[in-house]
N, C-alpha and C positions, 0 to 999 in steps of 0.2 A: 093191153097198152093204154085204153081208157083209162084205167083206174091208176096212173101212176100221173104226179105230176112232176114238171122238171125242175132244179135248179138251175138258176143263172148266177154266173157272177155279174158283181152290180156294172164294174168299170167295163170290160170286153163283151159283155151281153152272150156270153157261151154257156151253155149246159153244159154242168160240171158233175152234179150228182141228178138223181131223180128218187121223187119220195111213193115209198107203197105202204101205205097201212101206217103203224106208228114207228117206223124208221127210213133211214136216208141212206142210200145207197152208190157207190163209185159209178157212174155212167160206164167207163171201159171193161172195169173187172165183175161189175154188178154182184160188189161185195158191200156186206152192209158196216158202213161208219158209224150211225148214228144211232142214237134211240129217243123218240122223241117225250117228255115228259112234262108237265105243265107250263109248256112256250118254252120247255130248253130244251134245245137238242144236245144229248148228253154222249160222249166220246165212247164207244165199246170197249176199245183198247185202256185208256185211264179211267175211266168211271168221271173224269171232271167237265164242267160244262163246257160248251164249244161256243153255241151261239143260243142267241135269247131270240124266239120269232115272235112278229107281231103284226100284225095285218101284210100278213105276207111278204115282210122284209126278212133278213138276217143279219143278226147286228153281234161283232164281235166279242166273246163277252174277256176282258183284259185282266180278273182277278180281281177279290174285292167286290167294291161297289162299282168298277168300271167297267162299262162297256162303251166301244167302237160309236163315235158322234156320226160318220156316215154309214148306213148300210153297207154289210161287206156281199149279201147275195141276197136273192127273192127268189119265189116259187110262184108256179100260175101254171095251169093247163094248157092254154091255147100258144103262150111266148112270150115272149119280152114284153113285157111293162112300159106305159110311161115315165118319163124319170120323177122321183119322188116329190119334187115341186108342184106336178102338175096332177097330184095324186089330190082326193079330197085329204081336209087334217085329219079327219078321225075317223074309226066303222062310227061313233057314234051319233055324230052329225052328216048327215047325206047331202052338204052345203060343197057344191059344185067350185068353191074357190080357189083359187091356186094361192099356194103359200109363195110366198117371193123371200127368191134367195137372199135379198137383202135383209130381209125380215129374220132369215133362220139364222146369220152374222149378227144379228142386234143380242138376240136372243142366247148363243153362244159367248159375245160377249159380256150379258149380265148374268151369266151363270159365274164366267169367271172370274168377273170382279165380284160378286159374291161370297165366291171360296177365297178371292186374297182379302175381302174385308174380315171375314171369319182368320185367316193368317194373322192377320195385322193383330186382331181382337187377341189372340190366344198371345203372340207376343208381346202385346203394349201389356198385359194381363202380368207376363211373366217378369218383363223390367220392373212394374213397379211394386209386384213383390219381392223383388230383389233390392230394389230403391227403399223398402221400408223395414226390409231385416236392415241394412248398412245402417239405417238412422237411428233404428233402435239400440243396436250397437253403438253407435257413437256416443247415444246417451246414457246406455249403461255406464260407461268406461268414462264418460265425463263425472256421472252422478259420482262413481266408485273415487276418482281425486277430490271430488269436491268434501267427500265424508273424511280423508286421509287429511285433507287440508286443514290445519287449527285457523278456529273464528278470528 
């Protein structure tokens, strides 16, 4: 039992799976779901990824490049975790500060106004090559009367 550690889910703080070795396993049925492979844990049944782990969270992975902005579970030996605020930022600074929820809302919001500025970019991109076929066009079609026209 040492050598197994638990999951939790993030929101009701329950053991839902526990991990042995390089797979995740059902708590009830202690059948194994997962296989774990460089921070993903990969689906036995479909072969496709489930969740990306990273200093001991589990973060949803949604397809693509996305993954779950809150933690959906975390792993630990002894139990339940402090909630992720109160966690250091990184394994690679050992700086004891608490990240503030306000902070992690700042920071969520300049990711996404970055994706609609890039939005914005790809569309203003695409009007005004559309705006400059129509012009070009217009001046074909005028040059082409103007040559039809006698001096």
């Amino acid at each position: 039992m040492s050598d197994r550690s638990f999951i939790f889910d993030y929101q009701d703080q329950k053991a839902k799976m526990f991990r042995f070795g390089n797979c995740l396993y059902d708590l009830q049925t202690e059948k194994a779901l997962f296989r774990i492979e460089n921070d993903w844990a990969i689906c036995l049944e479909t072969g496709g990824r489930a969740f990306w782990i990273h200093d001991r969270y589990m973060y949803q992975y949604l397809g693509g490049s996305r993954l779950s902005v809150q933690p959906v579970m975390y792993h630990d030996e002894q139990g339940p975790v402090r909630p992720i605020y109160e966690r250091p930022v990184s394994r690679l600074s050992n700086a004891k500060t608490k990240v503030n929820p306000i902070v992690q809302v700042r920071i969520a919001i300049g990711i996404a106004l970055r994706k609609m500025a890039g939005a914005f970019r790809c569309w203003l991109v695409r009007k005004t090559c559309s705006a400059v076929s129509i012009l070009m066009t217009v001046i074909k079609r005028s040059a082409r009367r103007l040559k039809m026209m006698p001096p």
